[in-house]
C-alpha positions as CSV (number, residue, x, y, z in Angstrom):
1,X,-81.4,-36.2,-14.0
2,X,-80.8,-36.1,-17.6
3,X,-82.3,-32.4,-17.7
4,X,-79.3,-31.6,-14.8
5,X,-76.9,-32.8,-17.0
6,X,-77.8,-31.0,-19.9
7,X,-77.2,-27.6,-17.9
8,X,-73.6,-28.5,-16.7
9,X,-72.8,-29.4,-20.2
10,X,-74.2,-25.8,-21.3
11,X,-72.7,-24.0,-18.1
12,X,-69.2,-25.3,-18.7
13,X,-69.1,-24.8,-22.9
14,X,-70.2,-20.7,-21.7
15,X,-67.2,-20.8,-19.8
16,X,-65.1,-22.2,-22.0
17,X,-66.2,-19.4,-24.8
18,X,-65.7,-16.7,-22.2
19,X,-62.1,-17.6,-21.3
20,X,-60.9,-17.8,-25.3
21,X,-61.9,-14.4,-25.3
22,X,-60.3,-13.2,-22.3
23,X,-57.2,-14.5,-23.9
24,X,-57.1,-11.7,-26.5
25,X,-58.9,-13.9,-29.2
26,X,-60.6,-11.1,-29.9
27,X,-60.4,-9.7,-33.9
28,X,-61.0,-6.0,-31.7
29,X,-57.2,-6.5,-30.1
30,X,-54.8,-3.4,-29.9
31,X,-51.6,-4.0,-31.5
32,X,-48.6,-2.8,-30.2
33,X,-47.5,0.5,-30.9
34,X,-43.6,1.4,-30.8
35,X,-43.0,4.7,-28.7
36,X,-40.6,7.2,-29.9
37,X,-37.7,8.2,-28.3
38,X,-37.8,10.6,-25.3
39,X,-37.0,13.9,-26.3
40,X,-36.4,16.9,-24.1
41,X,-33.2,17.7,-22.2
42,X,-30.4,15.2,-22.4
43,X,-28.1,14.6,-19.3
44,X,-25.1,16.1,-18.8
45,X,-22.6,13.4,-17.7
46,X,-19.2,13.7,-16.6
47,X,-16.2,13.0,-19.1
48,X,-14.9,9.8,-18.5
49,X,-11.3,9.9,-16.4
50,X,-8.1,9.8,-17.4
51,X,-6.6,7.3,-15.1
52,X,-2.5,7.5,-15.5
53,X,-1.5,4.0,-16.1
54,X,1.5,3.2,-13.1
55,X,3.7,0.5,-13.7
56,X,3.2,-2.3,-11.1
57,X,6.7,-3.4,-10.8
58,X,10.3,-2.1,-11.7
59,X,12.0,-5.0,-13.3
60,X,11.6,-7.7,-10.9
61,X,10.9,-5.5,-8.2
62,X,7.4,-4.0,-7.4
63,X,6.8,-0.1,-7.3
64,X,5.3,1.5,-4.5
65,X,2.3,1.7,-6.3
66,X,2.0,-2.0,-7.8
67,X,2.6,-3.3,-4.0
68,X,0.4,-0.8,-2.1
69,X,-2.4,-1.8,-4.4
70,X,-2.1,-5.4,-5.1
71,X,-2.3,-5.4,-1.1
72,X,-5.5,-3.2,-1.7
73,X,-6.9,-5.7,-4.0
74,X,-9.2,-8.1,-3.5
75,X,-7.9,-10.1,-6.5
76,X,-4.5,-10.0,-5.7
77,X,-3.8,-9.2,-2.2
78,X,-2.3,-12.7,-1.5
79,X,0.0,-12.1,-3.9
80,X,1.8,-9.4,-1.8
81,X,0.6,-9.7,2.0
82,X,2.8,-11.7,4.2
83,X,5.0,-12.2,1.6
84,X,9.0,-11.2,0.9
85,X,9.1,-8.9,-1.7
86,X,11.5,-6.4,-3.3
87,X,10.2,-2.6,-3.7
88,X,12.6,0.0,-5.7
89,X,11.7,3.7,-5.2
90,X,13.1,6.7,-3.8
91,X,13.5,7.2,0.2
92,X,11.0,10.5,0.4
93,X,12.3,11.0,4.5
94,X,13.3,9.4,7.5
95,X,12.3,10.4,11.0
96,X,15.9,10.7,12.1
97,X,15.6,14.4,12.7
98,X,12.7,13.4,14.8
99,X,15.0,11.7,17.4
100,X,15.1,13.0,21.0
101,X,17.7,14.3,21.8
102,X,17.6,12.0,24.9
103,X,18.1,8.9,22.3
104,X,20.9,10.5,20.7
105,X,23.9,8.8,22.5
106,X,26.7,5.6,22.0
107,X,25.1,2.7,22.2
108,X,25.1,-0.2,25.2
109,X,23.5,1.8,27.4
110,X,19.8,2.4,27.4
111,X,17.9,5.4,27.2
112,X,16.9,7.0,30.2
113,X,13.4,6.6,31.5
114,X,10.5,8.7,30.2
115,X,12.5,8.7,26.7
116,X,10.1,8.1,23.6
117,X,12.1,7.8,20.7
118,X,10.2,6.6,18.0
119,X,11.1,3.3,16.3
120,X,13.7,4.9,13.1
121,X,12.3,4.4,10.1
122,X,12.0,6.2,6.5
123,X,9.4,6.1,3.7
124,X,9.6,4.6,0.1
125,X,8.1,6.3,-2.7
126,X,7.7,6.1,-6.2
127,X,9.3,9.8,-6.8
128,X,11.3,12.0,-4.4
129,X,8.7,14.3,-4.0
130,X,5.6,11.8,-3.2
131,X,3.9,12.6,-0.4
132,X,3.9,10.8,2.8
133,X,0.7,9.1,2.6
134,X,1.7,7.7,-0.7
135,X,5.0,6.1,0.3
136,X,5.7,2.7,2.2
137,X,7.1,2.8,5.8
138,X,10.1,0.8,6.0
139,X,11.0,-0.6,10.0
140,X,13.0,-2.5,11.0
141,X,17.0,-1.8,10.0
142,X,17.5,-0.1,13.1
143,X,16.1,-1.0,16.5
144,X,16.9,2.6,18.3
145,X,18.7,5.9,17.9
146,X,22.2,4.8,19.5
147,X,22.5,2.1,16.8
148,X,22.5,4.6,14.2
149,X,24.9,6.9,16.5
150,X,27.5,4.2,15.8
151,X,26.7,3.6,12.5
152,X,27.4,6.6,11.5
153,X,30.6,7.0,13.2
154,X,32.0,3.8,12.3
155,X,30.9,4.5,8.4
156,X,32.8,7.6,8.6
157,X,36.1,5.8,9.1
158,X,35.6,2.7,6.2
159,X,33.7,3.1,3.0
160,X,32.7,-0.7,2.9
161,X,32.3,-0.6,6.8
162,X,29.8,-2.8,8.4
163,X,27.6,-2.7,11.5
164,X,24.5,-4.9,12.5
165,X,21.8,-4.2,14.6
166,X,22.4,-5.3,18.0
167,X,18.1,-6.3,18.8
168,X,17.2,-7.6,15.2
169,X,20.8,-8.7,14.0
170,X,20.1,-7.0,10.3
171,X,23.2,-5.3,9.0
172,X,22.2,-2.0,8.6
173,X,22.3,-0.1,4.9
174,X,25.9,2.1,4.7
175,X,25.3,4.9,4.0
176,X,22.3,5.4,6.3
177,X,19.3,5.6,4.4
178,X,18.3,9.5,3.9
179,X,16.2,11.7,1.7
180,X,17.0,11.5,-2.2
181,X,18.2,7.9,-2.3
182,X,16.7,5.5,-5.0
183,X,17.1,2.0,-3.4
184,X,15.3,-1.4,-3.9
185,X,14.8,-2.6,-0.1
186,X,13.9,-6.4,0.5
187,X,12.0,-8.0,3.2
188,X,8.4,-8.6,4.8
189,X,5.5,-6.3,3.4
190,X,2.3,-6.7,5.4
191,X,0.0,-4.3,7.1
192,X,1.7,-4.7,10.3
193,X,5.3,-4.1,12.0
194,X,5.3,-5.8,14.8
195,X,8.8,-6.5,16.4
196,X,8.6,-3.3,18.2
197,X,8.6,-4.0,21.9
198,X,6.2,-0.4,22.4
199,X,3.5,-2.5,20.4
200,X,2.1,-3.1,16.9
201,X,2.0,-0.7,14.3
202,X,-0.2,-0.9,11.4
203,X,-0.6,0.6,7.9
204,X,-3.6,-1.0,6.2
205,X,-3.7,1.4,2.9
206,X,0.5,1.1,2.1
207,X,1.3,-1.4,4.3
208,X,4.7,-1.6,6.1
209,X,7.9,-2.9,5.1
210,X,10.0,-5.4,7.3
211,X,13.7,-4.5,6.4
212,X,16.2,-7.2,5.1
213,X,18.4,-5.5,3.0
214,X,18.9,-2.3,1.1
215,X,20.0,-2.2,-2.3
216,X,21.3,1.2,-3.7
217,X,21.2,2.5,-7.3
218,X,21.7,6.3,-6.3
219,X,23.1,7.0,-3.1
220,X,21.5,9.8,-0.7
221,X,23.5,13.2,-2.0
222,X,24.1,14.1,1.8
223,X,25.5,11.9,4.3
224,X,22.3,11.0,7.3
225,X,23.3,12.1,11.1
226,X,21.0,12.4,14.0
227,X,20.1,16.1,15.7
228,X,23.3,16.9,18.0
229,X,25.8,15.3,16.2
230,X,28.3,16.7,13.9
231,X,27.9,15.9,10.4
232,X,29.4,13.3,9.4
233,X,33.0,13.7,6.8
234,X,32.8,11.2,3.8
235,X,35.3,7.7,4.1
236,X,38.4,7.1,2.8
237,X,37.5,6.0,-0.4
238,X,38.5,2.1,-1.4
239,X,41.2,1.4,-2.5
């Protein structure tokens, strides 16, 4: 019994020695040797861009750009989306010389069936030459074509002449917003227009612009008409 015992005590002291030295107790350890730098080729990166630094908003107003991205952003998206805002920027085009000729008419009467006229609309940019897909659609200050038919003629008569829509009861911008015009435009910006009665339309990059009113620091240097009419004679001036 006693002889059993001394061999376990034997056994176990071996193993005890043998796992010290496994440890790297060792006086024959390697010490650690710094390696030099790589050398060879180096990689030829890309200079770093130069990203043009655009102003997020106008005075109190946003830019075109500040609002578009903000809506973009994932930081600040709820500061813009679903909210009323104010956007200054030039009006880039309208798609008033898109109207069918079948839309161009007096209004209270609707247009005849089979007649797609688009809803009118024009596009906000930051400069007059922008393109399209960086502007901001803005819907909503005219419901149809014939609205704008009597707009114009009734603005022709009365510098400060007023008309309002007869769907969305806005009072639509005098002059009629055209190409050229620096404005500030208030109202809805989201991704969405939705108040047209053809269905939803939806901008998720520059969203979409709900007109309330139109502001104007530099009016359009050519009075807006629709295709077929005559165009139109500048008011009597105020007296």
């Amino acid at each position: 019994m006693q002889t059993a015992r001394r061999i376990s005590a034997s056994l176990a002291v071996v193993v005890l020695s043998a796992s010290v030295v496994s440890c790297g107790g060792g006086k024959d350890d390697e010490k650690y040797q710094p390696r030099a730098a790589a050398s060879g080729a180096k990689a030829q990166l890309p200079a770093v861009p130069n990203v043009p630094q655009k102003p997020i908003k106008a005075g109190d107003a946003y830019t075109v750009w500040g609002a578009s991205y903000h809506l973009r952003s994932r930081t600040h998206r709820k500061e813009v989306a679903g909210k009323k805002l104010s956007i200054t920027g030039y009006i880039g085009k309208t798609n008033l010389p898109d109207a069918p000729a079948c839309a161009v008419h007096k209004g209270g009467k609707a247009d005849p069936e089979g007649c797609n006229a688009p809803v009118p609309a024009f596009w906000l940019c930051d400069t007059k030459d922008a393109p399209e897909n960086e502007c901001i659609k803005v819907m909503g200050w005219a419901s149809n074509f014939a609205g704008i038919y009597d707009a114009v003629k009734e603005f022709e008569k009365k510098e400060d002449a007023e008309k309002s829509d007869t769907f969305w009861g806005v009072k639509m911008p005098n002059p009629i917003p055209n190409k050229g015009a620096k404005v500030t435009v208030k109202g809805d910006y989201s991704t969405t227009f939705v108040r047209a009665t053809t269905g939803t339309e939806a901008d998720p990059i520059m969203g979409i612009l709900t007109f309330e009113e139109l502001t104007y620091h530099e009016k359009p240097a050519e009075l807006a008409f629709l295709p077929g009419m005559d165009p139109p004679k500048e008011p009597p001036k105020k007296k």
